[in-house]
C-alpha positions in Angstrom: 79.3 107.5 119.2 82.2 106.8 116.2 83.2 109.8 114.7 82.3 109.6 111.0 86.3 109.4 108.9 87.0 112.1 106.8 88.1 111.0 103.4 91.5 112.2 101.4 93.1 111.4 98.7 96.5 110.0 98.8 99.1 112.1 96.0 100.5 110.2 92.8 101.8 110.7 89.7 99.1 110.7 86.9 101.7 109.8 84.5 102.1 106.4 86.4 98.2 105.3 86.2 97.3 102.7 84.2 94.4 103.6 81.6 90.7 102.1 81.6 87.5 102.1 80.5 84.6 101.9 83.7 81.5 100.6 82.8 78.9 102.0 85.4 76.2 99.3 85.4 72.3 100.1 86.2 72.6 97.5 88.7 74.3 96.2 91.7 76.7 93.4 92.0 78.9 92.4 94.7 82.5 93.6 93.1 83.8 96.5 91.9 87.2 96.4 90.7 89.3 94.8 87.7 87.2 92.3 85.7 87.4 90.6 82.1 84.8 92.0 80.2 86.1 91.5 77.0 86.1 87.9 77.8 82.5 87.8 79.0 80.5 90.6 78.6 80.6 91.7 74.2 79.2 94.5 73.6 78.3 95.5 69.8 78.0 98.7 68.7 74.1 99.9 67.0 72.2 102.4 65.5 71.6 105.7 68.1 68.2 106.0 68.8 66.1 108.2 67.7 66.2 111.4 70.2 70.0 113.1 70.6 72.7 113.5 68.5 75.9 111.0 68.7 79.2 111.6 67.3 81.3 108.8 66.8 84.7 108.3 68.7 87.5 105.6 67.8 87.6 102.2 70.0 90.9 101.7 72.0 91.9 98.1 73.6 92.6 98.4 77.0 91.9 97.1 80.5 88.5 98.0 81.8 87.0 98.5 85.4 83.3 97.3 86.2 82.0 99.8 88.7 78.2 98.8 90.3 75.5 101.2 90.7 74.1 101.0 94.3 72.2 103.1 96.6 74.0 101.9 99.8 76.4 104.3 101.2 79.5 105.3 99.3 81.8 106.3 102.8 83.3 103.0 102.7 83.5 101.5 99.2 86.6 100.1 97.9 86.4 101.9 94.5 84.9 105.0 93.5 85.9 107.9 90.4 86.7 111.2 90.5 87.4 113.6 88.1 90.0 115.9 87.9 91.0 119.1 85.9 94.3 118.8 85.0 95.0 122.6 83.4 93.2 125.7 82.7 91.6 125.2 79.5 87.9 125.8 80.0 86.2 122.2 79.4 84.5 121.7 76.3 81.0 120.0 75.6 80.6 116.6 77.2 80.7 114.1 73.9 78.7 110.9 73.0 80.6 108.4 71.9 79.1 105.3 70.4 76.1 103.1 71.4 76.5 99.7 72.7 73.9 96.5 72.9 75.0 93.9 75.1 73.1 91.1 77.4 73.9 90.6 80.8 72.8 87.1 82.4 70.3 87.2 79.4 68.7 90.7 80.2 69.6 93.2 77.5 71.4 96.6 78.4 72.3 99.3 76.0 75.2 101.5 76.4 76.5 105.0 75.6 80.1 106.0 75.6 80.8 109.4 77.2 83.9 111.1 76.4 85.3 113.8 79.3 85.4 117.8 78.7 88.4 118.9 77.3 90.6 119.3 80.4 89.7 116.7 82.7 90.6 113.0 83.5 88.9 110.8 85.6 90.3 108.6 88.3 89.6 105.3 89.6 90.3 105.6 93.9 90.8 102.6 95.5 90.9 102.2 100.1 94.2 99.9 100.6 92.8 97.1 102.7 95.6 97.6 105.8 93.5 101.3 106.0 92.3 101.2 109.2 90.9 104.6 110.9 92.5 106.4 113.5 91.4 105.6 116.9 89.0 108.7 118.5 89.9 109.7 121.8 87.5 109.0 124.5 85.2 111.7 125.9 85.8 113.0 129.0 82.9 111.4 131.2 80.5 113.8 132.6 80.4 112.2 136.3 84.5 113.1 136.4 83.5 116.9 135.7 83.6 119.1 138.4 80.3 119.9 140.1 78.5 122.4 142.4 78.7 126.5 142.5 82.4 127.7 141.2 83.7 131.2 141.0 84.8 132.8 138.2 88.1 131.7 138.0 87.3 128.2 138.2 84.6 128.5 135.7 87.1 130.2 133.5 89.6 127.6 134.2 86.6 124.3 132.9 85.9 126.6 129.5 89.7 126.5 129.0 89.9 122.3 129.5 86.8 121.9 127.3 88.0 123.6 124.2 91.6 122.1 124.7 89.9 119.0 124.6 87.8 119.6 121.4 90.8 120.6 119.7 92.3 117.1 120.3 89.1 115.1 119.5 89.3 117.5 116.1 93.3 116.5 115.5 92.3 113.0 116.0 89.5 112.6 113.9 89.9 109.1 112.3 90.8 109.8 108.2 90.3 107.4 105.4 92.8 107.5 102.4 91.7 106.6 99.3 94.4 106.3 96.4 94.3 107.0 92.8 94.3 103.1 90.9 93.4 103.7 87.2 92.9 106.7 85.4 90.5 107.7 82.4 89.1 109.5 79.4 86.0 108.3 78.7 83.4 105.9 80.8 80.2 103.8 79.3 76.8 104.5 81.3 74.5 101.2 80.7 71.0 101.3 80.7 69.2 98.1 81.1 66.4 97.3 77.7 66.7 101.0 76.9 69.0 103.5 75.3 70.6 105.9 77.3 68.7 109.4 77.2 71.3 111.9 77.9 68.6 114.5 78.9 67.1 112.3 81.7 70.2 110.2 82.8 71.1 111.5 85.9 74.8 110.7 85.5 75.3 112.4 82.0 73.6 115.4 83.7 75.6 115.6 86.8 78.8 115.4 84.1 77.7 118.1 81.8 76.1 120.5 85.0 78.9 120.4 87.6 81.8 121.0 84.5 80.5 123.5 82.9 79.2 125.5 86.1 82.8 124.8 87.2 84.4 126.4 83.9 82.0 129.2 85.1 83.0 129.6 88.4 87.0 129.4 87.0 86.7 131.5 84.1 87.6 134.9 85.6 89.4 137.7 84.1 92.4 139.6 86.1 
């Protein structure tokens, strides 16, 4: 059986990321990466609707990455986000940003822009396509273990073989590096025919829950 690859994340310099805005679609499509939407995909900005309050944030022009919502498993995607706190200022409220109305292939989606907490920046992780797993070390098959009654030494001596060889099965667990590509502030969550509702979208929620309980679990006093 293939050892599932651990994942980490390869070290860079934030200052050397390129900016972007992802759009995280409500449906799947087969790409995630780099695409022209300003070209092909014009979104226009519209009345909020009528439950939640917005507050409006300023437009900036720059490249944008298209990432597909999908329910298949994430282990092996070539894209993902992350976000990262980048100092110790507690995060502020997450902030809505303006609402969107676009058509996609002639079905309507409506959009919400979602400015990070105070502190954080998101990333854009990307698996280089060379990346190929480490190779597992083969068990040790159980017809070349040593059978029949053995004394104490001996059963001593099998103990000592079995956890040297679970420590190198361990050391050569196969690893996955994923590498920071784009970096951002804000995102745009798209709902199709609906606005977004903040207090039922599962991805605003996640957002707002896991920073603040994180500013929670940070904000200590010495």
């Amino acid at each position: 059986m293939a050892a599932t690859p651990t994942l980490a994340i390869a070290s860079i310099k934030q200052s050397s990321l390129k900016p972007c805005v992802p759009h995280l679609m409500p449906f799947h499509i087969k790409h995630s990466g780099p695409a022209p939407v300003s070209t092909y995909f014009r979104p226009q900005e519209c009345p909020p609707p009528s439950f939640g309050a917005t507050a409006a944030v300023t437009s900036e022009s720059q490249d944008t990455i298209v990432v597909s919502d999908s329910q298949e498993d994430t282990a092996n995607a070539s894209g993902s986000s992350l976000l990262t706190l980048n100092n110790d200022t507690p995060p502020t409220a997450i902030t809505e940003g303006r609402h969107l109305l676009a058509a996609f292939r002639g079905r309507t989606v409506r959009g919400l822009e979602v400015a990070l907490p105070e502190g954080y920046t998101g990333l854009i992780l990307r698996t280089p396509s060379n990346n190929k797993p480490a190779p597992v070390r083969p068990s040790v098959p159980e017809s070349n273990r040593r059978s029949g009654r053995r004394g104490r030494q001996a059963a001593l001596e099998e103990d000592d073989d079995e956890e040297m060889n679970d420590d190198m099965e361990k050391e050569e667990q196969p690893q996955r590096v994923l590498t920071p590509a784009y970096s951002f502030e804000k995102l745009t969550i798209w709902h199709p025919d609906n606005a977004v509702d903040t207090s039922r979208d599962e991805y605003f929620r996640a957002l707002s829950e896991w920073t603040t309980l994180g500013a929670v679990l940070h904000n200590y006093e010495e």
